[in-house]
Kinemage of the C-alpha trace (Angstrom):
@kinemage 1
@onewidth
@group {chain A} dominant
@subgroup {mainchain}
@vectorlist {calphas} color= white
{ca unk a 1} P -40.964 98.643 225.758
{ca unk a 2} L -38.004 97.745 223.400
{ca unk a 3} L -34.575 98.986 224.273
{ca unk a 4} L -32.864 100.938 220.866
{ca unk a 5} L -29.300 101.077 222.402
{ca unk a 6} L -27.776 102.543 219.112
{ca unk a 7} L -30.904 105.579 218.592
{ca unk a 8} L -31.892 104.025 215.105
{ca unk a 9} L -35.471 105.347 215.852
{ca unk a 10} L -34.282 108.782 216.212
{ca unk a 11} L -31.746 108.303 213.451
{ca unk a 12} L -34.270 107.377 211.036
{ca unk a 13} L -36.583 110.213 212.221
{ca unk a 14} L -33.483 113.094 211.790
{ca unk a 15} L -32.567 111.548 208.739
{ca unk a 16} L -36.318 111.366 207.120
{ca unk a 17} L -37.164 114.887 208.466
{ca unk a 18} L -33.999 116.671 207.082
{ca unk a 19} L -33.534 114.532 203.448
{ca unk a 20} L -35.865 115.569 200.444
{ca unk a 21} L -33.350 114.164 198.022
{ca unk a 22} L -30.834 111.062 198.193
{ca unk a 23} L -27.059 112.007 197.221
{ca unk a 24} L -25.332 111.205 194.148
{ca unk a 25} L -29.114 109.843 192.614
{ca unk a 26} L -31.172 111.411 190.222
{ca unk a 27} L -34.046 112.796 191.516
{ca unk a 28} L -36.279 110.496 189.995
{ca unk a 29} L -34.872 107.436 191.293
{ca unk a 30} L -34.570 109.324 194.462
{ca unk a 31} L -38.392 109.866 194.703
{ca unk a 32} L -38.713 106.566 193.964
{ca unk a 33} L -36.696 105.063 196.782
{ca unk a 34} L -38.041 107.534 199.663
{ca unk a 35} L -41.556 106.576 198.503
{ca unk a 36} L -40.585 102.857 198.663
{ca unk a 37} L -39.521 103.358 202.052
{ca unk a 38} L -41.987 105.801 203.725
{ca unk a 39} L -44.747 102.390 202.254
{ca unk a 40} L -42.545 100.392 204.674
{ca unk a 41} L -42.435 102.349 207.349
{ca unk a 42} L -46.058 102.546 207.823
{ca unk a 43} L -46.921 98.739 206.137
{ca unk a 44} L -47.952 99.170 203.039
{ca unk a 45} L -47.040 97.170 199.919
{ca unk a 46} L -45.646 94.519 202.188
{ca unk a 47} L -45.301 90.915 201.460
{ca unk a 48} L -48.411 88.728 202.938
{ca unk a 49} L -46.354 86.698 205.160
{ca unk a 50} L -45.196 90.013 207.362
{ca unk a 51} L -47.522 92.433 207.124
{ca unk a 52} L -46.946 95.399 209.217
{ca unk a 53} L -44.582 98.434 209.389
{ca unk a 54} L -40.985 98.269 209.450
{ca unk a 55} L -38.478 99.142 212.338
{ca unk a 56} L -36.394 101.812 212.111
{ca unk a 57} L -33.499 99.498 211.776
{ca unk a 58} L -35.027 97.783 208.829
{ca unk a 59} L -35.649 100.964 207.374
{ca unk a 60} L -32.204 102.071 207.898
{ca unk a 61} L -30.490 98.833 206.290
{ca unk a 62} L -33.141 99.565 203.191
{ca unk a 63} L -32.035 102.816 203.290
{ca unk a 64} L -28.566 102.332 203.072
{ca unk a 65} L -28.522 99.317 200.292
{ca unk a 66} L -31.126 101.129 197.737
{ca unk a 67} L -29.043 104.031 197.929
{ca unk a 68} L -26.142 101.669 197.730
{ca unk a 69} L -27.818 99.765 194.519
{ca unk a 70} L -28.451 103.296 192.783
{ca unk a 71} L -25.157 104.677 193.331
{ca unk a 72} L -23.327 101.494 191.930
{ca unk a 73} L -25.786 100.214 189.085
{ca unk a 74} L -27.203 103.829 188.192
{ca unk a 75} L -23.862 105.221 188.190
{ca unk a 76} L -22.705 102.417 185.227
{ca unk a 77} L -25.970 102.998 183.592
{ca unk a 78} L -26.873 106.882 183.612
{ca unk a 79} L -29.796 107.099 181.258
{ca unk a 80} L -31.470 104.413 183.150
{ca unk a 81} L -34.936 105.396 185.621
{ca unk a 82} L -35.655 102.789 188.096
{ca unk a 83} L -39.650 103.553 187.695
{ca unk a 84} L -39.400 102.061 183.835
{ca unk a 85} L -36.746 99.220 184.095
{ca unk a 86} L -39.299 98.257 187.092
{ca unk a 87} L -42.172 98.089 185.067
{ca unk a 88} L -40.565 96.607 182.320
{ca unk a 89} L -39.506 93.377 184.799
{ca unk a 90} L -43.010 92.976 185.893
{ca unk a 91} L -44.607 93.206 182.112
{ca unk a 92} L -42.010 90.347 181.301
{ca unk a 93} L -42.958 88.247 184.252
């Protein structure tokens, strides 16, 4: 049994139970984060070399720098949905 000194299991379970929206983020882009990281939290869309689900601690630190990342870039660039600019990287590529 791993020790969680600091509760991030039960953080991340309060926090994912009582948030339907992110903050300050359109709720696009905040759809689009959550569902990004409920896939890590149970594995999917993972890179081959670590398959598997995430830790709660992981899943905090994504957490905090997508939301992060949206506030800062998204804030400079309001017309702009993270679902489009993301497919429009991956056409380019």
């Amino acid at each position: 049994m791993k020790r969680d000194p600091y509760k991030s299991k039960e953080k991340w379970e309060n926090w994912k139970n009582k948030n339907q929206n992110i903050k300050g983020v359109s709720k696009d882009n905040s759809n689009i984060i959550l569902r990004f990281l409920y896939d890590m939290e149970i594995g999917i869309n993972t890179p081959p070399r670590s398959k598997g689900e995430r830790s709660p601690v992981t899943l905090i630190n994504l957490r905090d720098h997508l939301t992060l990342f949206a506030k800062e870039v998204l804030g400079r660039l309001p017309n702009l949905d993270l679902g489009t600019s993301m497919l429009r990287c991956c056409c380019v590529l």
